[in-house]
Phi, psi and omega in degrees: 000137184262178201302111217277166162147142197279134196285327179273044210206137198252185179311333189266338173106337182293147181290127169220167185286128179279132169258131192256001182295353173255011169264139180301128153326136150202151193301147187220139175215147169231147184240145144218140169236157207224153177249108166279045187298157184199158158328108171337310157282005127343284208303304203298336189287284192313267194332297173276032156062009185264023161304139175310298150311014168106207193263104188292309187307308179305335195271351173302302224266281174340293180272030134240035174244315202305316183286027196249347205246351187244020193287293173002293173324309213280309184245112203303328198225059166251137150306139168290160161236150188280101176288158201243346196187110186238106203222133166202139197251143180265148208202046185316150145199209221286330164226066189155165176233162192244165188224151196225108154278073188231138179252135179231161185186161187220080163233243191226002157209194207252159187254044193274332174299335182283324199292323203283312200286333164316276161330290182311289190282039104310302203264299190321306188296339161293304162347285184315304187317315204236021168320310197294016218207320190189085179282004108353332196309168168204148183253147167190143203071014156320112184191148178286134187262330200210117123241127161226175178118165174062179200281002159288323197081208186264146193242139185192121197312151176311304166281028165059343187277000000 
């Protein structure tokens, strides 16, 4: 196995940007998932549409499609990318709701902080919605689920969740 080592971190230890300009485009894709838990009459609240604040998914859904697209802005030394797809989905269950996050693009690097910053500004933003109702909330299991595309190829967690 060769030898491991961080790409954003130079010979000297300093944070530098990775240059990517001799990599080829290729179709890219990323999953990230994220957990919200809550009172069961949370979850049930959200669902049947009574948050004080309106339709928490959509608005959920929403500000994690803006932030797939602003990760770059987010994180210093992620490239911007032309995203191609931005998409995320809900998972009510009996006490949380799970979140699904996947991003694409067809450039020269993986979208995978874009799939993690999706999912992560999703459940915060569920977070946000409903505090006033269940401060109790908790975000968890943020993680990449999925990648493909690029000279790694496809990548997919170990335990299949």
């Amino acid at each position: 196995m060769s030898e491991k080592h961080l790409s954003h971190v130079d010979e000297n230890g300093a944070a530098r940007m990775v240059d990517v300009s001799g990599k080829p485009a290729t179709h890219r894709r990323a999953v990230a998932r994220a957990i919200v838990h809550m009172r069961p009459e949370t979850v049930a609240m959200i669902v049947e549409g009574r948050a004080p604040k309106g339709d928490v998914l959509a608005v959920a859904r929403v500000a994690g499609i803006m932030a797939t697209k602003r990760t770059s802005d987010l994180i210093p030394l992620c490239h911007p990318l032309a995203i191609t797809l931005a998409a995320v989905d809900f998972e009510p269950f009996a006490d949380g709701i799970r979140i699904e996050a996947a991003a694409e693009t067809n450039d020269v690097t993986g979208v995978e902080m874009e799939a993690l910053t999706a999912a992560g500004i999703a459940a915060l933003t569920l977070y946000d919605m409903c505090k006033a109702v269940d401060r109790g909330m908790s975000v968890d299991g943020l993680r990449l689920v999925l990648k493909e595309g690029g000279s790694s190829g496809r990548w997919t967690a170990e335990d299949g969740q």
